[in-house]
NULO-136819 format. One record per residue (C-alpha): residue number from 1; residue in one letter; chain; x, y, z. Coordinates in nm, 4 decimals. Layout:
<pases>
> nr_rest_kette_px_py_pz
> NUM_A_A_X_Y_Z
...
</pases>
This chain:
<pases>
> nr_rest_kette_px_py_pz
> 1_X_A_0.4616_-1.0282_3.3561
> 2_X_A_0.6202_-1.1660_3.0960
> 3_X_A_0.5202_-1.4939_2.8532
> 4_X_A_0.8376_-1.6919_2.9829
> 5_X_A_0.7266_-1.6296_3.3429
> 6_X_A_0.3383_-1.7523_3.2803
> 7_X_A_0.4886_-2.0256_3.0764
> 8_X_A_0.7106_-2.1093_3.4256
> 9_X_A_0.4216_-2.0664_3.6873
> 10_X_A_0.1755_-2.2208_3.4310
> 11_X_A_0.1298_-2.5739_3.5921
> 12_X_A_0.1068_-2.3820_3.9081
> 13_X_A_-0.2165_-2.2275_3.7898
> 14_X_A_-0.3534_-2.5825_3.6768
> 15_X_A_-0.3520_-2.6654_4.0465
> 16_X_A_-0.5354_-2.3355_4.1568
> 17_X_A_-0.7966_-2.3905_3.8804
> 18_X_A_-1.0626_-2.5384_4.1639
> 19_X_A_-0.9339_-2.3563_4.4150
> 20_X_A_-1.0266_-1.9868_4.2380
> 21_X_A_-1.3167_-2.0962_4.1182
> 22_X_A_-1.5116_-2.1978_4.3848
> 23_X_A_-1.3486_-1.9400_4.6347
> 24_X_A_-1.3709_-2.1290_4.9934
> 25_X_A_-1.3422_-2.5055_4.8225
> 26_X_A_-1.1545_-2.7453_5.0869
> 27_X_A_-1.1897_-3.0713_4.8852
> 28_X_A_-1.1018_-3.1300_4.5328
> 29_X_A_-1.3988_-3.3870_4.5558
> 30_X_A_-1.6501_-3.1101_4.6164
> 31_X_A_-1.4771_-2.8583_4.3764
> 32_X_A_-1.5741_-2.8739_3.9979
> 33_X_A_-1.4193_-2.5776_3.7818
> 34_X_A_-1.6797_-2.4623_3.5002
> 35_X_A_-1.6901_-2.6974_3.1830
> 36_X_A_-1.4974_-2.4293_2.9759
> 37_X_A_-1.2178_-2.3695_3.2420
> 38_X_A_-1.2288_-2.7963_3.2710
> 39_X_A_-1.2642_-2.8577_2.8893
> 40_X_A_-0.8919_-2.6620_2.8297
> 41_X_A_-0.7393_-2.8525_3.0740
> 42_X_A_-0.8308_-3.1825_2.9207
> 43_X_A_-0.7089_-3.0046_2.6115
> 44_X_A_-0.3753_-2.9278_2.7646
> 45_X_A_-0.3799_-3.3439_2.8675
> 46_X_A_-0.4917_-3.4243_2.4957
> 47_X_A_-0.8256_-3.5721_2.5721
> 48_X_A_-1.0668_-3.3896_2.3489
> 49_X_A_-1.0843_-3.2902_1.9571
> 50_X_A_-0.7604_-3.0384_1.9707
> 51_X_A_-0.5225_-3.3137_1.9870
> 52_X_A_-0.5799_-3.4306_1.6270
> 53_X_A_-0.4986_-3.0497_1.5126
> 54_X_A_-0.1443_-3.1045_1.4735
> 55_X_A_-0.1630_-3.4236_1.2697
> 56_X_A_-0.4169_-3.2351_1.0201
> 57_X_A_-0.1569_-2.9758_0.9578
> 58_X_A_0.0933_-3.1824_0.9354
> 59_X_A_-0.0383_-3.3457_0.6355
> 60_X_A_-0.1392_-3.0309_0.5110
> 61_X_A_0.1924_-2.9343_0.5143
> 62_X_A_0.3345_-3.2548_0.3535
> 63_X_A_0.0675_-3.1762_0.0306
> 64_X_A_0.1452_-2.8323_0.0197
> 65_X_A_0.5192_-2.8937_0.0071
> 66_X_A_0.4269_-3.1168_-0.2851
> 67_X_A_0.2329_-2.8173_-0.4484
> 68_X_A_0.5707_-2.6179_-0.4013
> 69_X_A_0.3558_-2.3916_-0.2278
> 70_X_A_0.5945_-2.3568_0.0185
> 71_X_A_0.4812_-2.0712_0.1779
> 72_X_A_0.1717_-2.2147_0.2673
> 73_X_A_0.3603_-2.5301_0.3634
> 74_X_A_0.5701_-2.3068_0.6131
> 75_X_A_0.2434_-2.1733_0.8104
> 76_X_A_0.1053_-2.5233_0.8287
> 77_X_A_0.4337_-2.6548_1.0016
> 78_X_A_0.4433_-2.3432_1.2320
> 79_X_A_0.0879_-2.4487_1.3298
> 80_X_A_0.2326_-2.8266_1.3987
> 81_X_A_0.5418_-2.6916_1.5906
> 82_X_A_0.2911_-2.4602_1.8256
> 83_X_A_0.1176_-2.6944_1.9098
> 84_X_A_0.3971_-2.9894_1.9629
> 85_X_A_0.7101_-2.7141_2.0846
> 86_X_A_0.9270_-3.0425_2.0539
> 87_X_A_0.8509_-3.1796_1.7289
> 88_X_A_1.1545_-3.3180_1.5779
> 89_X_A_0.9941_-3.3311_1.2328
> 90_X_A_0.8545_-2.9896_1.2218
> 91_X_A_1.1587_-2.7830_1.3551
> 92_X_A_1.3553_-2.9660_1.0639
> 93_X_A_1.1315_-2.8689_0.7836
> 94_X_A_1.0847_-2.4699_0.9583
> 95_X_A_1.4343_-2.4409_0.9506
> 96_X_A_1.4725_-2.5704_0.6293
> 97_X_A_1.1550_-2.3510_0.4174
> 98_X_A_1.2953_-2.0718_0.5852
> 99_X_A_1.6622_-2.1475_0.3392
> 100_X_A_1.4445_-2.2523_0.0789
> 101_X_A_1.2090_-2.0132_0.0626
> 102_X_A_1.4611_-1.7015_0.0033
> 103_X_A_1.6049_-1.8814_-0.2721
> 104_X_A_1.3573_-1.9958_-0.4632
> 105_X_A_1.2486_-1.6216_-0.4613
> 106_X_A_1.5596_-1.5188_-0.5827
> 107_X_A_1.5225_-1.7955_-0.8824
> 108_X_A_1.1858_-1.6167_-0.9985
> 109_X_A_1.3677_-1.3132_-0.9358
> 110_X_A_1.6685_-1.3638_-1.2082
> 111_X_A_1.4295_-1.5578_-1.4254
> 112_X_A_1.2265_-1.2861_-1.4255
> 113_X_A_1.4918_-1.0069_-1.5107
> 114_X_A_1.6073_-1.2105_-1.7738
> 115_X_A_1.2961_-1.2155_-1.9597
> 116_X_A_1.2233_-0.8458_-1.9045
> 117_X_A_1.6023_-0.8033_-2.0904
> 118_X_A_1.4638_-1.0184_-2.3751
> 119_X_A_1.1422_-0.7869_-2.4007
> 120_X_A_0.8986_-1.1172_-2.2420
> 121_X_A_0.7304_-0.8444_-2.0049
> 122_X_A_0.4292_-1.0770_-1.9257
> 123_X_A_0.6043_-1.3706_-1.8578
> 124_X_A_0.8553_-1.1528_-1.6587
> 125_X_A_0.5824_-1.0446_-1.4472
> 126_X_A_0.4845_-1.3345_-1.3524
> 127_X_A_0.8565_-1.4150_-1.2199
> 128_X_A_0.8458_-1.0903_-1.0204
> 129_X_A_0.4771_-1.2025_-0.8673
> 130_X_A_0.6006_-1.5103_-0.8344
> 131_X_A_0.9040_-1.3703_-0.5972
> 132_X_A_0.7013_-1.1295_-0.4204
> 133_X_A_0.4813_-1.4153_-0.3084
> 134_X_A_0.7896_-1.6113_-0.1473
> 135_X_A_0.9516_-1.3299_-0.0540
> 136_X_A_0.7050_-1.0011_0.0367
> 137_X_A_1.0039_-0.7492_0.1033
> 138_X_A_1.1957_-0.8686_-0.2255
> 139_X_A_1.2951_-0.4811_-0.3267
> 140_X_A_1.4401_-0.5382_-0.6561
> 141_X_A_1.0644_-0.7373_-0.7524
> 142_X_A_0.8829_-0.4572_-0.6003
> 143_X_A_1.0967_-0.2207_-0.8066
> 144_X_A_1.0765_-0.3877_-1.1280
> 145_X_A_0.6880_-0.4110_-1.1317
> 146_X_A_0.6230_-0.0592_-1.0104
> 147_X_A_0.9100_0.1743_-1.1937
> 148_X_A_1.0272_-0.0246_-1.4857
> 149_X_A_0.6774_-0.1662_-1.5727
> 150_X_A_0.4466_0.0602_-1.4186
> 151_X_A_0.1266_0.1333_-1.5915
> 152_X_A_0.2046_-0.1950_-1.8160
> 153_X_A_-0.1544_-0.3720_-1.8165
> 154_X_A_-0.2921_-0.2137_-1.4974
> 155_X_A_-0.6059_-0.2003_-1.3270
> 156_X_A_-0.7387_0.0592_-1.1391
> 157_X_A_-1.0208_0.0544_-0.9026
> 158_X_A_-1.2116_0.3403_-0.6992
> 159_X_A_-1.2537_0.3005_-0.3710
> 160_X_A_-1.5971_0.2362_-0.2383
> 161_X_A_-1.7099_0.3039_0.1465
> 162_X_A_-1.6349_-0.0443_0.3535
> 163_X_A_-1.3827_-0.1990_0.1009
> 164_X_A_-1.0483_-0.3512_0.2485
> 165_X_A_-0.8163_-0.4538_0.0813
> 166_X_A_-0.9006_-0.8002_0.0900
> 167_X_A_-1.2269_-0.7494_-0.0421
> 168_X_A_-1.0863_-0.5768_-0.3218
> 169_X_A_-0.8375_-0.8415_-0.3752
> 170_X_A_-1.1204_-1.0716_-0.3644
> 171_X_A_-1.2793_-0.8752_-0.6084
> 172_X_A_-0.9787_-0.8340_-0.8672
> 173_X_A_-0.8077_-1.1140_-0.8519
> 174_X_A_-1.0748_-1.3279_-0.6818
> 175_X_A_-0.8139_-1.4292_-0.4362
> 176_X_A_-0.8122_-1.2356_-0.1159
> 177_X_A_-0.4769_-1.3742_-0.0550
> 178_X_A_-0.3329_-1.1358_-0.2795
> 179_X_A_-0.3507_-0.8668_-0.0855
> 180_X_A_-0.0188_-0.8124_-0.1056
> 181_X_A_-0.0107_-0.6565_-0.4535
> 182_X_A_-0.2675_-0.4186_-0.3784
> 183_X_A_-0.0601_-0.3102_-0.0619
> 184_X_A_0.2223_-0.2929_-0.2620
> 185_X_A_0.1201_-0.0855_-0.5763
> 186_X_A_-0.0591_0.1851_-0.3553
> 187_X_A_0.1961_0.1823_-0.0673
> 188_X_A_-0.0510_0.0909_0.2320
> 189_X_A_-0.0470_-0.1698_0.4941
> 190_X_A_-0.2829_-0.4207_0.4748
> 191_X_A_-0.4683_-0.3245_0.8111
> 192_X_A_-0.5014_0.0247_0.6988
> 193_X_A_-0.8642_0.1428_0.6492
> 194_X_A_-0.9371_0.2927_0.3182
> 195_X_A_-1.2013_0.5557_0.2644
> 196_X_A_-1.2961_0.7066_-0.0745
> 197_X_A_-1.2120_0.9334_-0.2800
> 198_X_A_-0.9230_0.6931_-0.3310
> 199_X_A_-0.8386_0.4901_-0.6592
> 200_X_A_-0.5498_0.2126_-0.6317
> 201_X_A_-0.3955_0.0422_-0.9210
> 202_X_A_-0.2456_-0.3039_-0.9526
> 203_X_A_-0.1241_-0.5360_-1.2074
> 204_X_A_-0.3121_-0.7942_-1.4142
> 205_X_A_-0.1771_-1.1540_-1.3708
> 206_X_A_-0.2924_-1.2742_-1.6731
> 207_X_A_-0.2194_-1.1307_-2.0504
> 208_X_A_-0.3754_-0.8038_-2.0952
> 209_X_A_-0.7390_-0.8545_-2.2476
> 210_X_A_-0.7898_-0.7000_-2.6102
> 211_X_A_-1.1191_-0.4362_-2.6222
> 212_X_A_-1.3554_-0.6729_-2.4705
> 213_X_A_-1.2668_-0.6907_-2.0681
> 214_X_A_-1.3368_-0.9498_-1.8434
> 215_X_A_-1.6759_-0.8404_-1.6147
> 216_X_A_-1.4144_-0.8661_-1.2922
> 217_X_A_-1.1432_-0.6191_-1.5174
> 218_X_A_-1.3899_-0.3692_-1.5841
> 219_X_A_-1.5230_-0.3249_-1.2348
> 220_X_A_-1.1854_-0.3262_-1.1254
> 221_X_A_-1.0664_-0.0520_-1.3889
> 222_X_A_-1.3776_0.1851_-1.4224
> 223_X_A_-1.3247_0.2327_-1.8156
> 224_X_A_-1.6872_0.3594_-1.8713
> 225_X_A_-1.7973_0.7389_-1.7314
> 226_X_A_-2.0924_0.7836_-1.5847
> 227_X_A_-2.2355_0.9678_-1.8620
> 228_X_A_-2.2011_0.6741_-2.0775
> 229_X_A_-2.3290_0.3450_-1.8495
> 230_X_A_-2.5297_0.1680_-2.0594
> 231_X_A_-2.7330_0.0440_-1.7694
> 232_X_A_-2.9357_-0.2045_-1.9400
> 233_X_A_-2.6102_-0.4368_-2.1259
> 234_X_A_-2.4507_-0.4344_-1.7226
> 235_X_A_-2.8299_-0.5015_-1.5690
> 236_X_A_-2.7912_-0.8104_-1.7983
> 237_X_A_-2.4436_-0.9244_-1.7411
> 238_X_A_-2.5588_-0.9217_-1.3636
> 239_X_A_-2.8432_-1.1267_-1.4356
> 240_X_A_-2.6562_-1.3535_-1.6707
> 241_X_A_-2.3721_-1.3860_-1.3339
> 242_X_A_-2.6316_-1.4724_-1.0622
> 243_X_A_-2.8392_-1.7376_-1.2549
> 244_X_A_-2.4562_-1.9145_-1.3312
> 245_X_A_-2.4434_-1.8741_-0.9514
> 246_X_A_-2.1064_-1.5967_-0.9706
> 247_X_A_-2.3265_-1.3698_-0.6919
> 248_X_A_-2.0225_-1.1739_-0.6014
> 249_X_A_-2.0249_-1.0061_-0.9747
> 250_X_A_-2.3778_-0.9812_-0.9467
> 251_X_A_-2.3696_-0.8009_-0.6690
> 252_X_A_-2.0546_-0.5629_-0.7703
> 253_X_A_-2.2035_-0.4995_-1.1385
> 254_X_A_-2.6016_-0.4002_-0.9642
> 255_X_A_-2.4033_-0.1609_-0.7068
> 256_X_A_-2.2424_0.0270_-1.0521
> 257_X_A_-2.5740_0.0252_-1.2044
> 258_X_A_-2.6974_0.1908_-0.8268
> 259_X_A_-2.4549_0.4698_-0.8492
> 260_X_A_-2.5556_0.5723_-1.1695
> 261_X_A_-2.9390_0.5202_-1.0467
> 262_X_A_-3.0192_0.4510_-0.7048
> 263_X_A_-3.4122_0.4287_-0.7467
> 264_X_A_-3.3691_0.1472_-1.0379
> 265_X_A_-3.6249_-0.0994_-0.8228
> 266_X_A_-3.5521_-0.4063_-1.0435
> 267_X_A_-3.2032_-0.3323_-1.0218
> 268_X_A_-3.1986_-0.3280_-0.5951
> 269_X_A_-3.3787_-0.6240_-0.5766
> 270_X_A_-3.1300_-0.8318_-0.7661
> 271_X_A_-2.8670_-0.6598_-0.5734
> 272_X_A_-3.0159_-0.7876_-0.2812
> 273_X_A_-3.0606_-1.1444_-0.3741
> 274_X_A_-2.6962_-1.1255_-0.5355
> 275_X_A_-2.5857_-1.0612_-0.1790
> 276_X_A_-2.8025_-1.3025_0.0075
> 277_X_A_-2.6871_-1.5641_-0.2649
> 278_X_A_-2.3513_-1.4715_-0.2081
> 279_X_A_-2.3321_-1.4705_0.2342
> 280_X_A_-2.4988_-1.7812_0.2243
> 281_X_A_-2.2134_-1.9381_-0.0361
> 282_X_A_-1.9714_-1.7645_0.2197
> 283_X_A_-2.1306_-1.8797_0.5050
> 284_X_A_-2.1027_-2.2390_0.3887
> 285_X_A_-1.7617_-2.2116_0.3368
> 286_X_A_-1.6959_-2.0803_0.7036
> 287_X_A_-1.6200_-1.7483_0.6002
> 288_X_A_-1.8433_-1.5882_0.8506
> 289_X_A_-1.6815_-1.2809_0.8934
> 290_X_A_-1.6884_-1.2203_0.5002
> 291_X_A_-2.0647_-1.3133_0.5265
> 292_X_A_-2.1720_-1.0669_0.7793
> 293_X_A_-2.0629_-0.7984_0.5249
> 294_X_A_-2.2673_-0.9428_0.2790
> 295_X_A_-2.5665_-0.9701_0.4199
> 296_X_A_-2.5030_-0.6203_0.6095
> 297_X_A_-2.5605_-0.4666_0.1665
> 298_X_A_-2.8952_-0.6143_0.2265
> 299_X_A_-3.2208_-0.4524_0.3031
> 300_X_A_-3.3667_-0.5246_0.6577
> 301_X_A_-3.6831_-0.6770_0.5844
> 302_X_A_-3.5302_-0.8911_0.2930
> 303_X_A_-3.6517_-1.3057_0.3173
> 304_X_A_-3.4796_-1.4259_0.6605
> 305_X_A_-3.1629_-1.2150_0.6626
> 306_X_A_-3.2320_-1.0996_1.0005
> 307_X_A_-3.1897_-1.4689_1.1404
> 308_X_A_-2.8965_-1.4935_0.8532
> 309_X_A_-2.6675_-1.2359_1.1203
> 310_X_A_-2.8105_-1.3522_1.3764
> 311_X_A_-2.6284_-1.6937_1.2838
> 312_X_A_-2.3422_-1.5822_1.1254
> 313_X_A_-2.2481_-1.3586_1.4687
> 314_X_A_-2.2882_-1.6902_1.6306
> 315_X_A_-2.0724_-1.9109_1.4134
> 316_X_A_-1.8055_-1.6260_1.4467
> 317_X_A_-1.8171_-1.5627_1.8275
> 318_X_A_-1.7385_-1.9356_1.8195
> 319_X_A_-1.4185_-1.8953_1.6132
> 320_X_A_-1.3520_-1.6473_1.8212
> 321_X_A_-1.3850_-1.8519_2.0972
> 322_X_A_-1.1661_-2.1673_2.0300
> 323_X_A_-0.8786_-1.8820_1.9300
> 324_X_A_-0.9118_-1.8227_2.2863
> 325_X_A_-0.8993_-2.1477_2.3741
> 326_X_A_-0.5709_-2.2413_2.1849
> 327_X_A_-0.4071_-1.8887_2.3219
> 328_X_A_-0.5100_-2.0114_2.6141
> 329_X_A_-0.3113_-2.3561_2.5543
> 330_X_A_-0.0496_-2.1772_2.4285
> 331_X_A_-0.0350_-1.9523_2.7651
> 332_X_A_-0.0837_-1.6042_2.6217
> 333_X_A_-0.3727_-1.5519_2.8799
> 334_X_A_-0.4168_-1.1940_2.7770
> 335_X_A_-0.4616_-1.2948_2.4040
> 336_X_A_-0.7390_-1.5591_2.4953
> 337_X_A_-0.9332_-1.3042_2.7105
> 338_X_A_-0.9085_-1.0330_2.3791
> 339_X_A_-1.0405_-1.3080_2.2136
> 340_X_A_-1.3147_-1.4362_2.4405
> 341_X_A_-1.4217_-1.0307_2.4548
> 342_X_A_-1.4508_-1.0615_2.0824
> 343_X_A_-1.6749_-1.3507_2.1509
> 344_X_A_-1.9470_-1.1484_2.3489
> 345_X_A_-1.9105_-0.8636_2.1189
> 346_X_A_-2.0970_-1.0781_1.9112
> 347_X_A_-2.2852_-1.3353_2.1111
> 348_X_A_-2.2972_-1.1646_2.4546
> 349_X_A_-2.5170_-1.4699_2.6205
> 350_X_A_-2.2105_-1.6820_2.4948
> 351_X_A_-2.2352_-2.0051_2.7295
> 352_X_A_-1.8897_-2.0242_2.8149
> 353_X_A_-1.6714_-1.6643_2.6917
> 354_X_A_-1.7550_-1.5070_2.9987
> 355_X_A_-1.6706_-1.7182_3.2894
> 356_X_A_-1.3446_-1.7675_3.0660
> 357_X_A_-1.2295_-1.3998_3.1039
> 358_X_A_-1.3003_-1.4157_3.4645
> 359_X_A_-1.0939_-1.7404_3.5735
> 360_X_A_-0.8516_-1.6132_3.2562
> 361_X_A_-0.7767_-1.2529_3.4368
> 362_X_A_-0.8230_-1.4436_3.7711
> 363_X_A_-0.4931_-1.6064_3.6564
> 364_X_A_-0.2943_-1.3220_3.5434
> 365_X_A_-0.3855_-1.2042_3.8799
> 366_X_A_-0.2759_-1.5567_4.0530
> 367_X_A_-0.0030_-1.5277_3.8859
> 368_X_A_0.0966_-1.1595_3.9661
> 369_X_A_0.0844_-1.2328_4.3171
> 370_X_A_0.3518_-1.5995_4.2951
> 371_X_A_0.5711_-1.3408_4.1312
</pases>
C-alpha cells in the first residue's frame, strides 16, 4: 500500500485503535488501548509535549536565517512544515531557500574563481567550501578543489578499524558535519563503511600551518614513521589535552602511541580515561550513539563503564523510540515499526516499543484488508 492510501484510511484506523487492541471489546467504555498506542493519539490531537516541536523549530529557523546559515535554516523549516503540512509561513520560506540557496552558492562560486585567477588560493578555497556547503553537487567547486588545487595544503589520514566518516570529520575538522569534504575528496558516500588499509585526503580550511602542526593536523596527516615516534613528546601532548579537558585528542594521540607499543601500561590507562572522559562529555550532550563508541575503546572492568552502556543503550532506544512515534504521526507506519525494532535492539524490555510494532503492523494489516 502506498503512503497516500494510509494517509486516506488513516482516521479510519484511529477508530479501530480499541477495537484491535482488545480483540472482542463491545464498549468503548470498557476498551482502553495501551498508553503508547493512546499517548500518539493525543499527539495526533496536540495534547502532550510534541505540539510545541514546531514552534521550537520555527524559531530555530528564524535565528539561523539570521546566521545566513541557510542551509540549516532550510531543515529547520522542513521540520515546521512536517509537522504543520499547511503552514502558510513555512511553505513561503521552503520555497524561497530553495531560490536562494542555489544562488548564493553560485556567488561563493564566482568569488571564488576570481580569487584563484588573482593567485588568492586560500581565500579561494574557502569560496569553493563555502559553495559546496550550499550547494553539495556544485561540479565546477568540486572540480576546482580537487584538479586545479589538489594536493594544495592537504591532509591525509589512515584509516583505522571502526572509523566513519563522521568520526573522522569529527576528528579533522572537529565538525562531523563536514562530512561532505571527506566524501568528496576520496569519492565515497557517506554511508559507505570504510575498512583499512585505506588513507583519504582532504583539504585544510584554515591557512596551511608552517613546521609546527596543529595536534588535530598531525593525527590527521601521519607526517611521522613509525620508526621515528618519539613516544614520550606525544605521551605528553596527550596528557597536556586531557587535563585541559580536549579527551577526544587524548584519546586519538594514546591510540598512535598504542600502535607503535601496545604493552605501554601508563599509556592504556590514559587512553582509557581519555575515552571515559570523552563518552561522558558526549553523553551529556545527547550524543548517545557517538558515546557508545567511546566507551566501547574502553576496557571492561574500567570504573563503572559497564553501567555507562548500559545507560547510553537506554537513552538511545529512547530516541529511537519517539522517531517512531513522529513516523508514526506522520503515517509512515512501516518507518515507526523499523524504528521501534531499533528500540529493542537496544533496550529489549523497552516498556512501550513492543506493543507499538504489534498494534503498528496490526494497522498495516487493518489497513490491507479496507483496501
Amino acid at each position: 500500500m502506498n503512503n497516500r492510501s494510509i494517509k486516506n484510511l488513516f482516521p479510519i484506523f484511529l477508530s479501530l485503535v480499541p477495537i484491535f487492541n482488545t480483540g472482542c471489546a463491545t464498549s468503548p467504555e470498557k476498551s482502553k488501548p495501551p498508553a503508547s498506542i493512546s499517548a500518539i493519539t493525543w499527539t495526533k490531537n496536540g495534547k502532550d509535549s510534541f505540539s510545541g516541536i514546531p514552534e521550537r523549530y520555527r524559531i530555530k529557523a528564524r535565528e539561523d536565517e539570521k546566521k545566513e546559515d541557510l542551509p540549516k535554516a532550510l531543515k529547520d523549516w522542513e521540520v515546521v512544515k512536517g509537522f504543520l503540512p499547511a503552514d502558510l509561513e513555512a511553505g513561503e520560506r521552503i520555497a524561497q531557500l530553495n531560490k536562494e540557496i542555489p544562488a548564493a552558492a553560485d556567488r561563493h562560486f564566482q568569488k571564488g574563481q576570481a580569487l584563484f585567477q588573482n593567485h588568492s588560493h586560500e581565500r579561494a578555497r574557502k569560496e569553493f567550501l563555502l559553495t559546496l556547503y550550499l550547494k553539495p553537487d556544485h561540479a565546477e567547486a568540486i572540480q576546482y578543489l580537487k584538479e586545479k588545487m589538489a594536493g594544495e595544503d592537504s591532509i591525509t589520514y589512515k584509516v583505522k578499524k571502526g572509523d566513519t566518516i563522521k568520526e573522522v570529520a569529527r576528528k579533522i575538522y572537529r565538525d562531523p558535519q563536514k562530512d561532505f569534504l571527506i566524501s568528496y575528496f576520496n569519492e565515497l558516500k557517506t554511508d559507505k563503511p570504510m575498512e583499512p588499509p585505506m588513507t583519504l585526503r582532504m583539504p585544510f580550511l584554515e591557512p596551511a600551518p608552517g613546521k609546527k602542526t596543529s595536534i588535530p593536523s598531525k593525527i590527521g596527516a601521519d607526517p611521522i614513521s613509525e620508526t621515528a615516534i618519539h613516544t614520550k613528546e606525544i605521551l605528553e601532548k596527550a596528557r597536556t589535552n586531557y587535563q585541559q579537558g580536549n579527551y577526544q585528542e587524548s584519546a586519538a594521540l594514546t591510540e598512535k602511541i598504542l600502535e607503535y607499543d601496545p604493552a605501554d601500561k601508563e599509556t592504556h590507562n590514559l587512553m582509557n580515561a581519555a575515552y571515559y572522559q570523552w563518552g561522558k562529555q558526549l553523553s551529556e550532550e545527547g550524543k548517545y550513539d557517538e558515546a557508545l563508541k567511546a566507551f566501547r575503546r574502553i576496557d571492561p572492568g574500567y570504573k563503572d563503564v559497564n553501567l555507562q552502556l548500559a545507560r547510553n543503550r537506554k537513552q538511545l532506544a529512547e530516541v529511537h523510540y519517539k522517531k517512531g512515534v513522529k513516523f508514526f504521526i506522520d503515517e509512515e507506519i512501516e518507518k515507526a515499526i523499523q524504528e521501534w525494532e531499533n528500540t529493542l535492539s537496544l533496550e529489549p524490555n523497552h516498556p512501550k516499543a513492543k506493543k507499538d510494532i504489534e498494534n503498528g503492523r496490526n494497522l498495516l494489516q487493518k489497513l490491507e484488508k479496507i483496501k
